[in-house]
C-alpha positions as CSV (number, residue, x, y, z in Angstrom):
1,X,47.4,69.6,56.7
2,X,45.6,73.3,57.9
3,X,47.4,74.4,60.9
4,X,47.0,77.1,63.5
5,X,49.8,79.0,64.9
6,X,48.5,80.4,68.2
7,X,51.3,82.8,69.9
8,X,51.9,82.8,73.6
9,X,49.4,79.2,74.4
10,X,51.5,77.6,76.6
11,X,49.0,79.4,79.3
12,X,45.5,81.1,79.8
13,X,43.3,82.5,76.9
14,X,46.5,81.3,74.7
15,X,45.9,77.6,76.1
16,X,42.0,77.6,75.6
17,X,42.0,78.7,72.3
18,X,44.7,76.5,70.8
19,X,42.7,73.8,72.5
20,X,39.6,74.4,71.1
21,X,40.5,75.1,67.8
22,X,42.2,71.5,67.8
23,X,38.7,70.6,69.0
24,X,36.2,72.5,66.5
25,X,38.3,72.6,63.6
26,X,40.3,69.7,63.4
27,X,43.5,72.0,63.0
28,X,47.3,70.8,64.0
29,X,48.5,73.0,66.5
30,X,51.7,75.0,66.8
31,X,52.4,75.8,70.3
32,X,53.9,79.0,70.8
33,X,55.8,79.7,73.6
34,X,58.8,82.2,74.7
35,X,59.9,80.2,77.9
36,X,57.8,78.2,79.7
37,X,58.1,74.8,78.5
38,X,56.7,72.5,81.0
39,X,53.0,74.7,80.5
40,X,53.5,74.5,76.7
41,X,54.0,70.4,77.1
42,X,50.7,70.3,79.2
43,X,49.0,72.1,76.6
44,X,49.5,69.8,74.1
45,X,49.3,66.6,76.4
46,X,45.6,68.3,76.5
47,X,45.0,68.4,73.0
48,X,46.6,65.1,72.2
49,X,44.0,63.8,75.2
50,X,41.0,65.0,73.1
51,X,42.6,63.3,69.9
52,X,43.8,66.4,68.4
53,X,47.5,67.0,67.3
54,X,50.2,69.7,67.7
55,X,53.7,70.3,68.1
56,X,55.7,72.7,70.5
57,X,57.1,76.4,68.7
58,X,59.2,77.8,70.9
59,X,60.2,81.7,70.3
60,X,60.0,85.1,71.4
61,X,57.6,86.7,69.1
62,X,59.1,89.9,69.3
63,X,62.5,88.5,67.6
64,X,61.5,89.3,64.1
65,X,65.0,86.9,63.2
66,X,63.8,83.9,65.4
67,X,60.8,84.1,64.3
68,X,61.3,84.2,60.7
69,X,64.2,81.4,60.9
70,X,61.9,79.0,62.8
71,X,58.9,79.3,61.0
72,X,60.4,79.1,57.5
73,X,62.2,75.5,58.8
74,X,59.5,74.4,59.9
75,X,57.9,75.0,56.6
76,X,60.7,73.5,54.6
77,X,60.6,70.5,57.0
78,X,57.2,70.0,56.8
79,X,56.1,70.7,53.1
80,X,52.5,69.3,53.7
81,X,51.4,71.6,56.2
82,X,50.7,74.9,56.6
83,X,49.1,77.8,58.2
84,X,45.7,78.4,57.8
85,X,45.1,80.1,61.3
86,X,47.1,82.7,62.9
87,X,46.0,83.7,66.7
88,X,48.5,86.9,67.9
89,X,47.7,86.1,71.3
90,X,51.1,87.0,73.2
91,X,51.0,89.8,75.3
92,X,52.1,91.2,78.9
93,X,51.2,93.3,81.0
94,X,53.5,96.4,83.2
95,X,50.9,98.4,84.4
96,X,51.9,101.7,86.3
97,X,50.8,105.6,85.8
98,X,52.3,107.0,83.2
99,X,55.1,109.4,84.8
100,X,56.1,106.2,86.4
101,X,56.2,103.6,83.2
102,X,60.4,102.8,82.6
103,X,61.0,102.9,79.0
104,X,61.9,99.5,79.4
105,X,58.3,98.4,80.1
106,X,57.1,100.6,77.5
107,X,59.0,98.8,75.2
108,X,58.4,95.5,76.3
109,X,54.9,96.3,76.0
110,X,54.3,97.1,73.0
111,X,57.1,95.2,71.4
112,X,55.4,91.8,72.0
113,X,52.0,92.6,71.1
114,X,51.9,95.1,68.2
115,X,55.8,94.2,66.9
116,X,55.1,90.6,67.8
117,X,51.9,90.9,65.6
118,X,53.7,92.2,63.1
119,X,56.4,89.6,62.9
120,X,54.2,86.2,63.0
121,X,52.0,87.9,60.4
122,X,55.0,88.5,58.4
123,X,56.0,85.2,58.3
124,X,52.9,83.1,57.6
125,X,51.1,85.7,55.2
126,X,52.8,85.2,52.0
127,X,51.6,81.7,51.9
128,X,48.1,82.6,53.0
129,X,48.2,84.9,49.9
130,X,49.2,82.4,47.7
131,X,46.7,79.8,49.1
132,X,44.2,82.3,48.8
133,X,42.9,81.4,52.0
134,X,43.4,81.9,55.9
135,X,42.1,83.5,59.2
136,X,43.9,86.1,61.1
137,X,43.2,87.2,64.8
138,X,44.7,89.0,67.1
139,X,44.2,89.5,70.6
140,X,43.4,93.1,71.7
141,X,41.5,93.9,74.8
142,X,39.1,96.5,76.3
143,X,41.9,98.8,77.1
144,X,42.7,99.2,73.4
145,X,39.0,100.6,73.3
146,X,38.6,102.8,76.2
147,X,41.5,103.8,77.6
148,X,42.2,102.0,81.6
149,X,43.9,104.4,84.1
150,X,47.6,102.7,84.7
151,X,47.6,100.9,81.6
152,X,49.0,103.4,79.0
153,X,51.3,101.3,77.4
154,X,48.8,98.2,77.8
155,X,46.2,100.4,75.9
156,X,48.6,101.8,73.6
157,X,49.5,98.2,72.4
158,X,46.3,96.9,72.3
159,X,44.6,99.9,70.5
160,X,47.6,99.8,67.8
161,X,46.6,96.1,66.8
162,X,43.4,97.2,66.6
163,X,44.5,99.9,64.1
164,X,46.6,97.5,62.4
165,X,43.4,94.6,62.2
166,X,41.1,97.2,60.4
167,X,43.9,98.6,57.5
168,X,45.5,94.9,57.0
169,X,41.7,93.5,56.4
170,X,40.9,96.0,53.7
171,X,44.7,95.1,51.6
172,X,44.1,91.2,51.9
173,X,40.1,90.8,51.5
174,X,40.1,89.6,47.7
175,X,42.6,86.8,48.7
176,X,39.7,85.3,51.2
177,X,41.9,86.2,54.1
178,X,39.7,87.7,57.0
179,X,41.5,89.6,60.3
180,X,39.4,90.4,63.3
181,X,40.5,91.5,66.9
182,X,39.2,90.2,70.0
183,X,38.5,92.6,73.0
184,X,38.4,90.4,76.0
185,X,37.2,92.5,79.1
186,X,37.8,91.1,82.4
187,X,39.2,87.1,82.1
188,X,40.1,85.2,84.5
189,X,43.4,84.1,83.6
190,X,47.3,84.7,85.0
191,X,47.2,88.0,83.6
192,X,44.4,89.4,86.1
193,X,45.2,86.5,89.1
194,X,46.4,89.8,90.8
195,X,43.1,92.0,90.9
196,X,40.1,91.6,93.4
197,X,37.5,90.0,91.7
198,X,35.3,90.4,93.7
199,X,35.1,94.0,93.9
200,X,35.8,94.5,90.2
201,X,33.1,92.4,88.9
202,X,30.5,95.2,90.0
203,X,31.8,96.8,87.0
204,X,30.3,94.2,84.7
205,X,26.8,94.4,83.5
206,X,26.9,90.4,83.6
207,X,28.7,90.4,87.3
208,X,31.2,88.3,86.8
209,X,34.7,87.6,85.1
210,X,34.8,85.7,82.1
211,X,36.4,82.5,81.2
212,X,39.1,81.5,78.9
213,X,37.3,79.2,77.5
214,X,34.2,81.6,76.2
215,X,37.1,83.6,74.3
216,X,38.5,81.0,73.1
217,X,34.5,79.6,71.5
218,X,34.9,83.2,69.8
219,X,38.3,83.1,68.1
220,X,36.8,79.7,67.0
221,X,34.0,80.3,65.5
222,X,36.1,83.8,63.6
223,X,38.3,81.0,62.8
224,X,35.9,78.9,61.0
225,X,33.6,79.0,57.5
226,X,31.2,80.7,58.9
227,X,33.0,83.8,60.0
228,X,33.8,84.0,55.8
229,X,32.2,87.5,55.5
230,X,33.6,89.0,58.3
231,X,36.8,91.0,58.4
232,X,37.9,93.8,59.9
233,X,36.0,93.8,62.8
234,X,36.9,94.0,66.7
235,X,34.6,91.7,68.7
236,X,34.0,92.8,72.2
237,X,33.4,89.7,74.9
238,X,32.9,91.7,78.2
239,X,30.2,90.9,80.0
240,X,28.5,94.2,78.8
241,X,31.1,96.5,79.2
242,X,30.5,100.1,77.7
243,X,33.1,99.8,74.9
């Protein structure tokens, strides 16, 4: 059975996409989540309610020893399955000016999205190699491209995945493995329930924020056969955003 390992889904873009990948590709779900378990339960009470399947994952993605200990018993407990998709959505947010950024925020930062990326990878990529088959995707963001004022460390995360999605697609091409980033610009999800949207929109060509859900029809379709000749690319969905 093809699975997709989606980090950080028990909420927002997370959610969507593990949902509609259950939905347009028929794939079990593994449920990542660090804490919340109640919003990790209602995302697969979701994709169990369109007649797709999953189970709960829970761990911190930046634990490189969780992660690897989980994900190789779940492996060894369930020899029929494994992953073909892997979404490195997990990521937070501390945004501040530099001189004010805690080295603890720094950290955290970039710990769960570029040493998180590198963990899950870790642990699922051997067996894509030896498959000779899979779909990689990681969840950057605008900042990553362009820089945003009070997100240093957000932008400094982001723009090392990016990095990391353009060198790790030329050293696993020939296997059939493809790895794209995703630049989502502004989305309404938790992550941005504390800007004005109203007043930020103006900033988008298309005036208005986008929706989980149209991220997560992207990391679908990247997901699928037809994205089979791409690799190595960062997708911007942005509303027109200058990049």
């Amino acid at each position: 059975m093809k699975c997709a390992l989606v980090t950080g889904s028990s909420r927002g873009i997370g959610k969507a996409v593990a949902i509609q990948l259950s939905k347009d590709l028929g794939l079990h779900i593994l449920i990542n989540y660090s804490s919340n378990t109640d919003a990790a339960k209602e995302t697969l009470a979701e994709i169990e309610s369109n007649g797709g399947t999953g189970e709960l994952m829970q761990f911190n993605v930046q634990d490189a020893q969780a992660v690897q200990s989980i994900i190789s018993k779940w492996q060894e407990e369930n020899p029929d399955k494994y992953v073909e998709v892997l979404v490195n959505n997990a990521g937070i947010t501390r945004d501040n000016l530099l001189p004010m950024i805690s080295e603890e925020d720094w950290d955290a930062v970039l710990n769960i999205s570029v040493k998180g990326m590198y963990n899950c990878t870790q642990a699922v990529l051997r067996k894509m190699l030896r498959n000779r088959s899979g779909r990689i995707i990681n969840m950057a963001s605008l900042s990553g491209l362009k820089g945003n004022p009070g997100q240093t460390n957000y932008a400094a995360a982001k723009g090392a995945m990016i990095a990391a999605t353009k060198s790790l697609s030329q050293e696993i091409a020939k296997r059939k493995i493809t790895v794209n980033a995703v630049a989502p610009g502004f989305i309404t999800s938790d992550m941005t329930s504390d800007l004005d949207e109203e007043q930020l929109k103006h900033m988008v060509p298309a005036q208005r924020f986008g929706s989980a859900e149209e991220v997560a029809h992207l990391v679908s379709f990247l997901a699928s056969d037809k994205a089979a000749y791409i690799t190595g690319e960062v997708i911007n969905i942005n509303g027109g955003i200058y990049a």
